[in-house]
Each structure stands twice: as structure tokens, then as C-alpha cells.
ZANUKOL-472140 format. One record per residue: residue number from 1; x, y, z negated of N, C-alpha, C in turn. Coordinates in nm, 3 decimals. Layout:
BEGIN
<NUM, <X, Y, Z>, <X, Y, Z>, <X, Y, Z>>
...
//
This chain:
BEGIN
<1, <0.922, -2.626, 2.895>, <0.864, -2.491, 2.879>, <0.977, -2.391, 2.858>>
<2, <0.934, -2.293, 2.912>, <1.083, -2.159, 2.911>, <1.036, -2.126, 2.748>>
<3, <1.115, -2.074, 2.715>, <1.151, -1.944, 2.620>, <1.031, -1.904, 2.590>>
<4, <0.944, -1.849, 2.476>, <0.869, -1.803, 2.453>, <0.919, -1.647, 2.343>>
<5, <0.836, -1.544, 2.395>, <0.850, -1.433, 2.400>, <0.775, -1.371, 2.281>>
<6, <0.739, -1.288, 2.234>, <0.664, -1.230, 2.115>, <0.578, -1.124, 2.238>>
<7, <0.658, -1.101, 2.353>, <0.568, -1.040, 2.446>, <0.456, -1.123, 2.494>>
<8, <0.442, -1.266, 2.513>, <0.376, -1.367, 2.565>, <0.238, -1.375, 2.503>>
<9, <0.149, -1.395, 2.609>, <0.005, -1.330, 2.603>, <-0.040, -1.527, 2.516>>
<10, <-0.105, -1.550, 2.345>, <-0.129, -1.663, 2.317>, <-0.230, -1.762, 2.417>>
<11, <-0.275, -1.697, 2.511>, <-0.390, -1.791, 2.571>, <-0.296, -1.810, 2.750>>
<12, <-0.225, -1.723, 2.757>, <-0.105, -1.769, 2.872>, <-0.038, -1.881, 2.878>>
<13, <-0.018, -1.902, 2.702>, <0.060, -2.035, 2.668>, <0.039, -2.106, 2.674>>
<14, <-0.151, -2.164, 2.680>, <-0.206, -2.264, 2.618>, <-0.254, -2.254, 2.521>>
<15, <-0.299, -2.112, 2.452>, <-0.365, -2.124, 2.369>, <-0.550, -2.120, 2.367>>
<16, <-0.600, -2.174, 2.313>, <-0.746, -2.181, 2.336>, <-0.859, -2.143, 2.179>>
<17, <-0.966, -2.110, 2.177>, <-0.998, -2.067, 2.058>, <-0.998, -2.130, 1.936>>
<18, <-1.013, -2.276, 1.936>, <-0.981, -2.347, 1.820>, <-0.824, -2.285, 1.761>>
<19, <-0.732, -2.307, 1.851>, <-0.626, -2.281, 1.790>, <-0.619, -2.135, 1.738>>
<20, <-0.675, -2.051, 1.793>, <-0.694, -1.891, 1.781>, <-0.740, -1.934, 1.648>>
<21, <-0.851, -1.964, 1.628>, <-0.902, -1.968, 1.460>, <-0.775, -2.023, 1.374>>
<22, <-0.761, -2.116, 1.385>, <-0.633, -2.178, 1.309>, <-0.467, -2.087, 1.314>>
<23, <-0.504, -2.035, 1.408>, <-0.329, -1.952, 1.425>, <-0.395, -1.813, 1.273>>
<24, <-0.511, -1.768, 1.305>, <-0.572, -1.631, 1.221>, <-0.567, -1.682, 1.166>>
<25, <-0.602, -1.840, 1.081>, <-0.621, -1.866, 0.924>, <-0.497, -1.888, 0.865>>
<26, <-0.364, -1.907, 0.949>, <-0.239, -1.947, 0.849>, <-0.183, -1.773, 0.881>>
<27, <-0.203, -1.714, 0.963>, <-0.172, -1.576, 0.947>, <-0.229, -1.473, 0.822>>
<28, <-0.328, -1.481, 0.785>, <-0.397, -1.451, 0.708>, <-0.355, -1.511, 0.562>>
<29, <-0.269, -1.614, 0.545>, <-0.278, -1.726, 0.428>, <-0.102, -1.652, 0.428>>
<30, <-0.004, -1.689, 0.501>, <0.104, -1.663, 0.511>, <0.139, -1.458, 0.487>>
<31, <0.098, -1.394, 0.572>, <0.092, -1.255, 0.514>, <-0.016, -1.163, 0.470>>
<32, <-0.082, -1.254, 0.379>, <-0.185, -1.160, 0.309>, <-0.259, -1.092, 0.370>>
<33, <-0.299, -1.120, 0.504>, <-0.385, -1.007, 0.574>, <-0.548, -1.027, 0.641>>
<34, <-0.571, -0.937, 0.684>, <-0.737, -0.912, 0.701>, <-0.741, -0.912, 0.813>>
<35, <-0.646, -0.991, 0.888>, <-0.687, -1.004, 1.033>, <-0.770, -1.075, 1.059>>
<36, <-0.869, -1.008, 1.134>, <-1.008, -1.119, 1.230>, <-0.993, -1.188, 1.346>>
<37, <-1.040, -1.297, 1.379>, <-1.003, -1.348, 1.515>, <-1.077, -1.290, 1.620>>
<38, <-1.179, -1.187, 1.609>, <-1.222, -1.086, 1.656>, <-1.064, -1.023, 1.718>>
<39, <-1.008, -0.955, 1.657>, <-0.859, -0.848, 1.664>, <-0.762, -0.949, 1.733>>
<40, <-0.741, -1.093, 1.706>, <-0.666, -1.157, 1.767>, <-0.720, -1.207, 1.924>>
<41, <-0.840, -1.225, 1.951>, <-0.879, -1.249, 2.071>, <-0.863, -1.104, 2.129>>
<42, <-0.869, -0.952, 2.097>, <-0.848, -0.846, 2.189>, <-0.730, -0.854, 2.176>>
<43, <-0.643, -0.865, 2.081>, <-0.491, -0.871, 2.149>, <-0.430, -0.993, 2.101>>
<44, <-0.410, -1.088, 2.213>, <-0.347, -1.195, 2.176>, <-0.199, -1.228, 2.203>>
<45, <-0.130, -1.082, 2.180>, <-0.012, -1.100, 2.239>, <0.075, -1.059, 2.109>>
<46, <0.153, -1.191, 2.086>, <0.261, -1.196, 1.920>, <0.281, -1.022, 1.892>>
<47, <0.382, -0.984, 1.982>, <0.380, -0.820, 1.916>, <0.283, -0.703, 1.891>>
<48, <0.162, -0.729, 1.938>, <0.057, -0.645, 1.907>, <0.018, -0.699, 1.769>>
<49, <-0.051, -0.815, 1.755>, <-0.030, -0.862, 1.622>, <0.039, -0.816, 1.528>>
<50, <0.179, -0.845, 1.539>, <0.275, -0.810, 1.438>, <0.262, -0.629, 1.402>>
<51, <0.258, -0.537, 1.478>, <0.222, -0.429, 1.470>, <0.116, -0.419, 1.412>>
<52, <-0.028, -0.495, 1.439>, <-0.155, -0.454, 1.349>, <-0.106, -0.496, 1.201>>
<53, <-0.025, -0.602, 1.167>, <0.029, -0.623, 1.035>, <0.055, -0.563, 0.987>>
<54, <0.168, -0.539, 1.059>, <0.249, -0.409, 0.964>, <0.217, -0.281, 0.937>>
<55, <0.104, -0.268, 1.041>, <-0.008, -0.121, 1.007>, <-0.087, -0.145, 0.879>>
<56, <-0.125, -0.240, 0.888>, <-0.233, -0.307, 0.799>, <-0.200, -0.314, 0.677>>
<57, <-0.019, -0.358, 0.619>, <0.046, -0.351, 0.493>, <0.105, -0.208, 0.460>>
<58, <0.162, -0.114, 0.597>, <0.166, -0.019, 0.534>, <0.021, 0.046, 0.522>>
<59, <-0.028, 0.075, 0.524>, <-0.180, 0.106, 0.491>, <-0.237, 0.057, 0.295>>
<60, <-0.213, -0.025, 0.300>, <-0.214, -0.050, 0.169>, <-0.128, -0.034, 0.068>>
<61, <0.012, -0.032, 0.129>, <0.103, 0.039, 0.004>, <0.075, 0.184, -0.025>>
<62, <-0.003, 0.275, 0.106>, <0.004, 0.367, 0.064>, <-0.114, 0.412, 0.026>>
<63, <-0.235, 0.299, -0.005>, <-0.345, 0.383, -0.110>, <-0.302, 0.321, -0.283>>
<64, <-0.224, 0.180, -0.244>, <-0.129, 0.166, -0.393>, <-0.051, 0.274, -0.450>>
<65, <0.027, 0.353, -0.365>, <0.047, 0.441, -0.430>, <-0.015, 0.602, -0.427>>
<66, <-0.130, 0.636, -0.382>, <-0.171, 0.700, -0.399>, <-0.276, 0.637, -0.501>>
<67, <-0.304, 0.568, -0.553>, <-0.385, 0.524, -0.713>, <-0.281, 0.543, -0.785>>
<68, <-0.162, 0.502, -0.772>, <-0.085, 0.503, -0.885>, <-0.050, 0.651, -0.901>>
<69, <-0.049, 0.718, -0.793>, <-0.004, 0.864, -0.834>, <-0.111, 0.947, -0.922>>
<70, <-0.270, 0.931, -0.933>, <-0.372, 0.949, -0.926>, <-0.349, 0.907, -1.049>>
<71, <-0.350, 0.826, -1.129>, <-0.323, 0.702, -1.250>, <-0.225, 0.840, -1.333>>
<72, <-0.112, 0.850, -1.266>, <0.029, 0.896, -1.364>, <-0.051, 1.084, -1.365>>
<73, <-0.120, 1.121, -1.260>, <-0.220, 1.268, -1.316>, <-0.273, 1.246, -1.456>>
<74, <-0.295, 1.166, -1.440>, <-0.425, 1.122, -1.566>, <-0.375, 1.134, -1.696>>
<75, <-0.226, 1.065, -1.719>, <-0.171, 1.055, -1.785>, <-0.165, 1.212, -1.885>>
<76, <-0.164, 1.160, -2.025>, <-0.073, 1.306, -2.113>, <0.039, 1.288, -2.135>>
<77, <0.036, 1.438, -2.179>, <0.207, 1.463, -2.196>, <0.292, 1.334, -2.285>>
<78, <0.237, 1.231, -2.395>, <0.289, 1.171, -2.502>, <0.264, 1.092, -2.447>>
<79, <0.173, 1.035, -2.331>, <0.154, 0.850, -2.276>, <0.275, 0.855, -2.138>>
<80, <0.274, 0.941, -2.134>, <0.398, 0.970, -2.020>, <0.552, 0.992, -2.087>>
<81, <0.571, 1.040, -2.168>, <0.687, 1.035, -2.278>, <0.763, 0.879, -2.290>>
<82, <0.576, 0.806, -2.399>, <0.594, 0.659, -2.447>, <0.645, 0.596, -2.326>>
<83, <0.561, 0.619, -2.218>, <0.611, 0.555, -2.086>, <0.771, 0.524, -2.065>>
<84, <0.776, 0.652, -2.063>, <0.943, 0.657, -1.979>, <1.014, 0.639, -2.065>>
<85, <0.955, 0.650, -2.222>, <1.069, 0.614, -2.318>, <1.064, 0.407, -2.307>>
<86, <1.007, 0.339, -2.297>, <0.984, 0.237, -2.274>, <1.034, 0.175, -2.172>>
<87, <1.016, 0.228, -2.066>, <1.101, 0.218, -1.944>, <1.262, 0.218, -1.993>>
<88, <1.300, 0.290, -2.031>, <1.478, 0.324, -2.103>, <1.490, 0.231, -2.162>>
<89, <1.438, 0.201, -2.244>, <1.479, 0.118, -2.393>, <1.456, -0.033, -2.301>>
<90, <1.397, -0.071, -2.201>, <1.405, -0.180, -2.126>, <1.503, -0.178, -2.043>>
<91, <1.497, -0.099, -1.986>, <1.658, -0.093, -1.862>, <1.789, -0.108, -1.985>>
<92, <1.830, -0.042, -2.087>, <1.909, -0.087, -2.190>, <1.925, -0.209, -2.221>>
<93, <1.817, -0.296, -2.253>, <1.813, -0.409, -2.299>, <1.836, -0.554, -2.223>>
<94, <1.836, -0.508, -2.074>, <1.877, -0.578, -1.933>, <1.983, -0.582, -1.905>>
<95, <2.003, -0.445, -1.962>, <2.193, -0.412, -1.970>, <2.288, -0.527, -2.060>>
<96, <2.268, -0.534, -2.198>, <2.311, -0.551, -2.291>, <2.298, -0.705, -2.242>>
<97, <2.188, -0.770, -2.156>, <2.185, -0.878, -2.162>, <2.281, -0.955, -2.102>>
//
């Protein structure tokens, strides 16, 4: 068999739907994701995949940090103080170590 490509279409290769289920369940297990084998049968080609991933994780870092920004609003002036004073007195103590 030649070279296999990340361009290479999975059912070009030999791939068939059993394995489609099984390729989505260690994909799913390996990077944390919500891919359906629905999404993998419309694109079964490695780099489209990898792109819905990486859409898919940045997508979630950025409602993580939009809660967390949402979270630190909330905050008062003295839980935000304790905060960052806590934060210091730990980065110090990492130091010293």
C-alpha cells in the first residue's frame, strides 16, 4: 500500500462502517470530542476531521472562558483582592521551593 495521506478519503482506503463506528469511538475517547459518525460518514477525509476538532475544542475554550470572565464580573472588590493576593503568596511559595 502507498503512503497514506490525511488528504485520503477513509472509505477509499478500505474503510467500511463498522470500522467508521470504531475509528469515532477511539476519536471521541482519545480527544475528548462530540464527534458523530453521522459528521464522519459526510466527511471521511483525516483533514476535514481534524479541522471539525479543532473547531470543536476551540469552541469550548472559548465559552470556558467566557464563564470564567462572567464568574471574575461577579466577583467584589475584596474576593478579587483575596484572589490575587492568594495567587502571589502561591507563586512565592513555588519560588522558595
Amino acid at each position: 500500500m502507498d503512503q497514506i495521506s490525511v488528504e485520503d478519503n477513509f472509505f477509499e482506503l478500505g474503510g467500511h462502517s463498522i470500522m467508521a463506528t470504531q475509528a469515532v469511538n477511539r476519536i471521541r475517547a482519545k480527544c475528548s470530542s462530540a464527534l458523530t459518525l453521522r459528521k464522519f460518514l459526510e466527511s471521511p477525509v483525516i483533514a476535514d476531521i481534524a479541522r471539525h476538532i479543532e473547531a470543536e475544542q476551540r469552541a469550548a475554550e472559548e465559552t470556558k472562558m467566557l464563564q470564567l470572565l462572567e464568574s471574575v464580573k461577579q466577583l467584589t472588590a475584596d474576593e478579587a483582592g483575596a484572589l490575587i493576593k492568594g495567587h502571589k503568596e502561591a507563586q512565592k511559595s513555588q519560588v522558595t521551593q
